[in-house]
Steps between C-alpha positions, in 0.01 A plus 500: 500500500498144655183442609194194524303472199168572644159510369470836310239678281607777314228832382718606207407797230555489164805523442693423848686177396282251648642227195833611658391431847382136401820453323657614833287262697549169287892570502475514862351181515730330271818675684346355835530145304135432429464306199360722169218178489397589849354848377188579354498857330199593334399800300192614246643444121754260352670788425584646805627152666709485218666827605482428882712169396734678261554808737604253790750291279661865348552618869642182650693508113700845543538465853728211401649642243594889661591556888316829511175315351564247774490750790204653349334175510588441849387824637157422383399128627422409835688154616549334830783636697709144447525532192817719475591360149311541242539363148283592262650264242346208703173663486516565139552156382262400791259641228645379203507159590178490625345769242223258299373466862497910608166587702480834326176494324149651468254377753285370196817262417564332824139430575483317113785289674336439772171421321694291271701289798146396646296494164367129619417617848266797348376280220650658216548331148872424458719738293244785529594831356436865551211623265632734211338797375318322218428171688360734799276702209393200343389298837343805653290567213348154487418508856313797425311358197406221716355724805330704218378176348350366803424804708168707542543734206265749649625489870848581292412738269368692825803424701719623192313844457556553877862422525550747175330736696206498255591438135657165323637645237702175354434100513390327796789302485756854498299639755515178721880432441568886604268451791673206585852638468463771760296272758734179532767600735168600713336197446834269622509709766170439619213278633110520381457636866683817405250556193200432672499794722154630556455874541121426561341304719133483353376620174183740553218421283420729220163592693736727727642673197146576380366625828845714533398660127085550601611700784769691297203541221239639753750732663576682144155656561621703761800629322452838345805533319466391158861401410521270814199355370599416185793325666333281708262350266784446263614324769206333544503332162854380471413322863211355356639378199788312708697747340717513822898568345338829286287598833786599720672640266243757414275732676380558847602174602868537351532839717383360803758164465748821461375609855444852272229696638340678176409366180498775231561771772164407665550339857378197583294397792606321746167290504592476142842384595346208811223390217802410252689314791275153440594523136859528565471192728330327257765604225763390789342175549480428075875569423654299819284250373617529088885554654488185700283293192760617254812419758338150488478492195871572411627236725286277333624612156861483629445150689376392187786580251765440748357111554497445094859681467648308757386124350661657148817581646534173703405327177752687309760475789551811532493789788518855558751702754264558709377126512850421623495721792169430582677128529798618718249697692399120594791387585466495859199280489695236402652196723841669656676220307493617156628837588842360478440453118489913497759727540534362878849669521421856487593692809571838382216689347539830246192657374507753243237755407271364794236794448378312222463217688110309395296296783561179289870584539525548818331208590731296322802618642385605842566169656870583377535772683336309854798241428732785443406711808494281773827621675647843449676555195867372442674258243309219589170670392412847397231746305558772343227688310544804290202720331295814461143572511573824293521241194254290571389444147329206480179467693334441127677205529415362879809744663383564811790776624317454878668170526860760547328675727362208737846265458633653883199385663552146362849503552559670836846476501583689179692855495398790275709663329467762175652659225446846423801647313465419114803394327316515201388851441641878513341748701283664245323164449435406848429910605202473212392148666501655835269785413283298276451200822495780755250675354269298368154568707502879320314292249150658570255247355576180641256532775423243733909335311652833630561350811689194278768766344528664866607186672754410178644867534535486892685156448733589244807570632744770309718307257858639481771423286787348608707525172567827373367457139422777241099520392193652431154500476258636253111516472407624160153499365497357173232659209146539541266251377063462594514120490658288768667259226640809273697639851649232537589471145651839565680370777693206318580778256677728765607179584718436210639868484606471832713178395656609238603778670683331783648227175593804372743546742702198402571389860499204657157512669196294569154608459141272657204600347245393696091453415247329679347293165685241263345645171590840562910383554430295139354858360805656664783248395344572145494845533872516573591269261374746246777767664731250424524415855568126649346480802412135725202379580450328828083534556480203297271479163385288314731378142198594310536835568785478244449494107753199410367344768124575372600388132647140682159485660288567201743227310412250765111579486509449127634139630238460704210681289619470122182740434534769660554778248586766743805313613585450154481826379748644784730194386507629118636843670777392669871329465309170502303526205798320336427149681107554383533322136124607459357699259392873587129390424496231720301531794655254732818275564555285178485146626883426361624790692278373854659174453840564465495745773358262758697264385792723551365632852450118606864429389689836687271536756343824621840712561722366232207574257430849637826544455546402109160740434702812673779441260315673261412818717882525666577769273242762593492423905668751719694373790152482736316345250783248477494451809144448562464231282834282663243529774194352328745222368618423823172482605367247247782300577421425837156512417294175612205391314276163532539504084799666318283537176191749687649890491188589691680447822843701399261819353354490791793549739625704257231753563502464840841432652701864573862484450731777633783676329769530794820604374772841528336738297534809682134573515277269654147516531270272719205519695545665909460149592765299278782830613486352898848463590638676246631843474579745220746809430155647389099455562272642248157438605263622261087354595434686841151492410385146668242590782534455858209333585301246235180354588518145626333209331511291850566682859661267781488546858803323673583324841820544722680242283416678178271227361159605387193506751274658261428566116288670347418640133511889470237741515527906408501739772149566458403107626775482726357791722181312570699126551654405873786660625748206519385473105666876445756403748622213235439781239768754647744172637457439081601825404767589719682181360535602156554824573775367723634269174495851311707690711771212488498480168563863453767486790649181326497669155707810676749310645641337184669834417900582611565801356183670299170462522254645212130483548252579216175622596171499293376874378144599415332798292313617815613460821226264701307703769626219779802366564552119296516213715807361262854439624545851308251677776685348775860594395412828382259592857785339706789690353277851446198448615360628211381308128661636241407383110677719309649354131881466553500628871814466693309410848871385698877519421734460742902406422740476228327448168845371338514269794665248245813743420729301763411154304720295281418539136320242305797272374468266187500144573644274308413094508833314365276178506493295223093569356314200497316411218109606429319272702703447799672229332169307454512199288206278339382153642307270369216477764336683769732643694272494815644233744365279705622571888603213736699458809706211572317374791199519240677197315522247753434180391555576133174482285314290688281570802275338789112614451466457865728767540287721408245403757773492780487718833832654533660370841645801663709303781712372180516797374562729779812260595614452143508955492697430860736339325534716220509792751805361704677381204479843323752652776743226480806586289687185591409255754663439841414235739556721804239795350148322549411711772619804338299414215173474653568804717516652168135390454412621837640854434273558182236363735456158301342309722644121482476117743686240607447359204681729254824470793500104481485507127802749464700301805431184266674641201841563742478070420414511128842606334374431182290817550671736695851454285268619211473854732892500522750706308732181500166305280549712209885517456459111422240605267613441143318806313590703770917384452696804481256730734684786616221640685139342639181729539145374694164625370230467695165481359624653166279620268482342130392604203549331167307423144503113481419314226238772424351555834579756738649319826505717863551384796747510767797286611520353859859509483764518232853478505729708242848451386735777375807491357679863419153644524312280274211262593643147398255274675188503719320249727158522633393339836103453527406415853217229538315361818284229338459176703723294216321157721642203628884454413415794284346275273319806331809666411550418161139628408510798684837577325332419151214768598769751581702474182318720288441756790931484519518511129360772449691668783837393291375609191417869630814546703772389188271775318543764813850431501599471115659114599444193361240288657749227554705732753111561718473161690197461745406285831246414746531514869204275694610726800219253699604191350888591559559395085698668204359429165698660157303605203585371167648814301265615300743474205 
């Protein structure tokens, strides 16, 4: 269908090919002859952009390759009517050539490019990194020392046994970090205006409690039933003793907060019932008062922390994700100017898994979208979004899946479309999802939620299938167990039956187990392994976890701690016992032995050392284990630590950072959340225990816009009942959003499954006398509407239960590769092998440096006309006299804005031959390294990576020039464009050339290493583009 690529957002269900639709669109784009560096695709995980990128490059592959994939391909993108001929060749090298500078990324990575193009404008140290897990552990935990330090321990021992809803059970410093944790994304999303919301205007004085309890006192005089009586007074006396929390939660006063009218069968009064009406306002007027003290008092906690954890990670030049949207989220406050220094050259915009969309996000790239949507949709500029709220999974993370919803009122020109038929999953599957979604209000105990699961059933439209697949669906319940922990122990258990029956089958299947908790998929993997059974782990754990990897630890403790006894005792059971040369009566690390090893480690360095200790324990590791600990030496390779000789820094990461365990075992088990986007043969999903609703530590009331207007710290149902009504308002707007997150999760977890779908329910001795409020409740109510605990139960079967028979068998692979040694082909050196990073720009002007350079204020008219330059220069293959006007209308098409300026200085060059012959085709075939050139290729702004005299040198290349000769690289020349004012009769030239030469050296030394050619055949030149002047650069040989 020829048609205009207009602005488009797309509903799509699990299932319904929306990764195939974005393919679609960004192969329409390309096919309508917009360059790949024009569109922005974004998406939630590495991952999936990594499969949105390969997906488009197999289509546009086979469609070159076979006719009939061709036509397929064609019958599925939407181009202008023009374009009659397509060819999809042209768009796939279109990507190729230009594939280090794909837009197909995670929002995250684009705004840490953005953040890290306009570091000087926001202030930020130069060369700042993202925080890892142990660097983000280790700052956070001294901001919190310091806040506990120099905070008022009382007023935060108070605060602490509030927000733990009445118990600190651990150190202040645990419970503060955990409190901390879970209020952050609030606290960034706020202002103190949002926490200081009063729910009281005045306090009363305690002289209107006490008249309240007189009259209450006197009126028990008149009451002749004894039992009421009693009640009172007891009420009486927790009143008096300010006992307030214990008071309405007991007695008369409890019933009448209840709106009961009895207590112990007697009826109460109403004059009774009016006397206890001052008390309750009095009770009112305490807790708004304690809410909005303690809501204070958070902020102040969290304004605290977050001031001390900022100045650490600015002095450690370092940032979080979030930091670097919260910078892009700034972007627009910056002079129009410096925009052009971003990716000014977007015009088509793909977004990905919108619903999960945060505030901070959008921000960021809303005022993409303005630029995008100012005319209707076509190949000059387009959006296309793509999402579902059903699997909005991460509002614990700042998702905010009403962004989706709200996107057509902020782009009014955008089309709806959706996606209902699954291409995913059989019948069976999606008829169980159907009745489970349609049905989920029979749930008879969600009270004032009930309405919640009604409007999520009456919005859930009937999936169908639209391939016809063979399947089926079981609910089982697995042995009975009292304890919550022992079901689900029971559960994993069925769990691995239920595995090795379907490996049993020996076909070619794949099975997701899916749990909501890391530690319970390490139990699992474990539990499996002791069947025999391989399975991946993609939850992500930490090494530890392992016992090599827990023997490596304890070895690099005893560096650390040559004392400790315990470590050496687990040492003296194991493989390296061997490397000990201590006597069994020794208590500690003999000082020969400590020596030698850290002289060893100081020697290998981290990984190649790790690596000689696991030597000794190759023999007993199973294939996992092996695997696992190429991980950890990996890791302590790329390690980075202020001294190489302290291990404190490397245990501690090593405790802390999780590692996954991706790979094509046939089972695969991961938490609901790490399975998005995925899909298996199989779903076994045995913990349907979770509950629907959780209490709250924090409720949030939100404007139109989804930030926060008010927050306040939880209070029971008892307290609530006597606060305001916009306080239970934010109580219910609280609830209704996890329970919303729940219901995703479960439809998310579903979804995943293409043919079968097992679920494992939790069974108990005696059936409870009211229906659970679990996932287990809900599915069981919805698809019966009944509870059912019996042991071993079959509660739903529906389909084939040899769905699998029509599979290919399991075939034996065999890997031909030559094995590489143990060790990855590791080899010793004789220091640390942690290098130090530079970039060639980073070496101007050799070793020496101006002091008042440091003091400098960048110029930004220089600079904006020097990235001009760079900017027109990077879309010039070869230069042409005639083309000036072409080339800026280049710059005015990516919406570069440019002057008169930037036109006289390219109309100049058309006189300086000695520059623009440099630019020519005809330059290099004079060119002695390049004599015998069959074939000349332009890079723009190249990429380089190289290890240079022991440091690591990045960068990128304005322009370099490559020679080939029957295939092979045989010489290279890189072009560096300049615009410094080189003074009268460029008298400054020769010392601006000598401040360049090491920049350019480094340049030639990376590319002859890139390219496997002798530095002799990688020559290198300035161009003084201002100045009109060609300079060469002494070969660095």
């Amino acid at each position: 269908m020829k048609t205009p690529l207009e602005h488009l957002l797309i509903r799509a269900s699990a299932g319904t090919g929306k990764t195939f639709q974005l393919s679609n669109r960004y192969i329409s784009l390309l096919a309508s002859g917009v360059s790949p560096t024009n569109i922005l695709a974004t998406t939630f995980t590495r991952k999936a952009a990594g499969e949105i990128r390969d997906r488009i490059l197999e289509r546009l592959a086979d469609a070159i390759l076979d006719e009939k994939a061709s036509e397929d391909l064609l019958s599925h993108i939407l181009v202008p009517t023009a374009a009659e001929q397509l060819d999809f060749k042209t768009c796939f090298q279109a990507m190729v050539t230009d594939l280090n500078r794909l837009n197909i990324g995670t929002l995250d990575s684009f705004f840490s490019v953005w953040t890290t193009k306009l570091s000087l404008e926001f202030g930020l140290t130069p060369g700042w990194s993202i925080l890892n897990t142990t660097e983000y552990d280790n700052l956070m935990y001294t901001a919190i020392s310091d806040v506990v330090q120099y905070g008022k321990n009382a007023d935060l021992s108070r605060l602490l046994i509030l927000l733990n809803k009445g118990s600190v059970s651990r150190s202040i410093t645990s419970n503060i970090h955990d409190s901390i944790q879970n209020l952050r994304s609030l606290y960034q999303q706020s202002s103190e205006d949002v926490w200081n919301q009063r729910l009281a205007t005045g306090r009363l004085k305690p002289q209107y409690l006490d008249d309240a309890l007189n009259n209450l006192e006197a009126a028990v005089n008149n009451i002749d039933q004894p039992a009421l009586t009693k009640g009172v007074l007891a009420d009486l006396d927790m009143l008096r003793a300010q006992d307030f929390t214990a008071a309405i939660d007991k007695g008369v006063l409890k019933k009448i907060i209840e709106h009961a009218t009895t207590y112990n069968r007697v009826e109460i009064p109403d004059k009774l019932i009016s006397l206890y009406q001052p008390v309750l306002e009095y009770l009112g007027n305490h807790f708004s008062h304690e809410v909005h003290n303690q809501a204070l008092a958070t902020y102040d906690l969290l304004n605290r922390f977050t001031a001390t954890f900022n100045n650490l990670k600015r002095q450690a030049g370092r940032l979080e994700f979030s930091d670097a949207t919260d910078y892009a989220a700034r972007i627009s406050e910056l002079p129009g100017e410096l925009l052009i220094r971003l990716n000014s050259d977007i015009s088509h915009l793909l977004l990905d898994e919108f619903q999960d969309t945060s505030l901070a996000q959008w921000r960021a790239i809303s005022h993409l979208v303005t630029d995008v949507t100012t005319t209707a949709g076509s190949p000059v500029q387009s959006l296309f979004c793509v999402g579902d709220t059903k699997q909005a999974i991460y509002g614990w993370r700042g998702g905010r899946r009403e962004i989706f919803d709200t996107l057509t009122n902020y782009v009014p020109q955008i089309r709806s479309d959706e996606l209902k038929d699954s291409y995913r999953s059989s019948t069976f599957v999606l008829q169980f999802i159907n009745k489970v979604f349609q049905n989920l209000s029979n749930h008879p105990r969600l009270g004032e939620l009930t309405p919640v699961l009604k409007q999520w059933s009456d919005d859930f439209e009937e999936h169908s299938a639209a391939r016809n697949l063979d399947g089926y669906v079981l609910y089982k319940n697995s042995p009975s167990a009292s304890k919550l922990k022992d079901r689900l122990q029971n559960s994993l258990n069925e769990t691995v039956e239920l595995v090795k029956q379907l490996l049993a089958t020996d076909k070619n299947i794949s099975i997701g187990v899916l749990l909501r908790k890391n530690d319970d998929i390490g139990q699992l993997i474990q539990m499996l392994a002791s069947e025999g059974i391989i399975a991946s782990e993609e939850g992500g754990n930490t090494l530890t976890r392992f016992c090599p990897i827990q023997l490596i630890r304890n070895w690099l403790h005893l560096l650390e701690f040559p004392n400790d006894s315990l470590a050496l005792f687990q040492i003296r059971q194991s493989p390296l016992k061997d490397r000990l040369n201590t006597g069994d009566a020794d208590a500690c690390l003999s000082s020969p032995t400590f020596l030698y090893e850290r002289q060893r480690l100081l020697q290998l360095g981290a990984g190649d050392y790790i690596d000689e200790l696991s030597q000794l324990m190759r023999p007993y590791l199973t294939n996992s284990q092996q695997f696992r600990l190429q991980q950890l030496i990996r890791h302590a390779d790329s390690f980075d630590s202020d001294e190489p000789l302290r291990l404190t820094e490397l245990l501690q990461s090593m405790d802390s950072e999780r590692f996954t365990e991706e790979s094509s075992s046939i089972v695969r088990v991961m938490t609901i959340h790490a399975s998005k986007g995925l899909e298996f043969d199989a779903v076994v999903l045995p913990d349907l225990e979770p509950a629907l609703t959780r209490t709250p530590d924090i409720i949030v009331a939100r404007d139109d816009e989804q930030l926060p207007a008010s927050i306040f710290p939880y209070r029971n149902a008892k307290i609530q009942s006597i606060l305001p009504q916009h306080y239970r308002d934010a109580v219910l707007e609280t609830r209704t959003e996890k329970l919303q997150e729940v219901l995703c999760v479960l439809y998310v977890a579903m979804t995943r499954a293409a043919h079968a779908l097992y679920l494992i329910g939790p069974s108990q001795p005696k059936t409870p006398s009211d229906v659970p409020v679990t996932l287990a409740g809900l599915i069981q109510m919805a698809l019966n509407d009944s509870y059912n605990c019996e042991p071993e139960a079959i509660l739903y079967q529906e389909g084939n239960p040899c769905w699998y028979n029509d599979k290919d068998n399991t075939a034996e692979l065999t890997d031909n590769r030559p094995q590489l040694p143990d060790g990855l082909n590791r080899h010793v050196i004789n220091e640390n092998q942690l290098l130090p990073t530079a970039s060639p720009s980073s070496l101007e002007g050799g070793d020496h440096f101006h002091a008042s350079g440091l003091l400098q204020i960048p110029n930004h008219n220089a600079l904006n006309f020097g990235t001009l330059v760079h900017q027109v220069f990077e879309g010039i293959t070869w230069w042409n006299d005639t083309q000036i006007e072409q080339y800026l209308d280049h710059l005015t098409k990516r919406r570069i804005s440019w002057d008169e300026s930037l036109r006289s200085t390219l109309t100049n060059l058309c006189a300086h031959k000695d520059i623009t012959s440099v630019l020519s085709e005809e330059f290099y075939s004079k060119l002695d390294s390049f004599a015998g050139s069959e074939h000349l290729v332009v890079k723009m702004e190249l990429p380089v990576t190289s290890i240079v005299e022991g440091q690591l040198i990045r960068g990128f290349a304005d322009r370099l020039v490559i020679g080939l000769k029957g295939g092979q690289i045989v010489a290279a020349d890189i072009v560096d464009f300049k615009t410094d004012d080189l003074g009268p009769d460029n008298s400054l030239l020769k010392e601006r050339v000598q401040h360049y030469q090491p920049q350019l050296a480094a340049y030639q030394a990376t590319i002859a290493q890139m390219f496997k050619i002798d530095v002799s055949q990688v020559s290198a030149r300035l161009l003084f583009i201002t100045a009109g002047v060609h300079a060469v650069l002494e070969n660095v040989s």
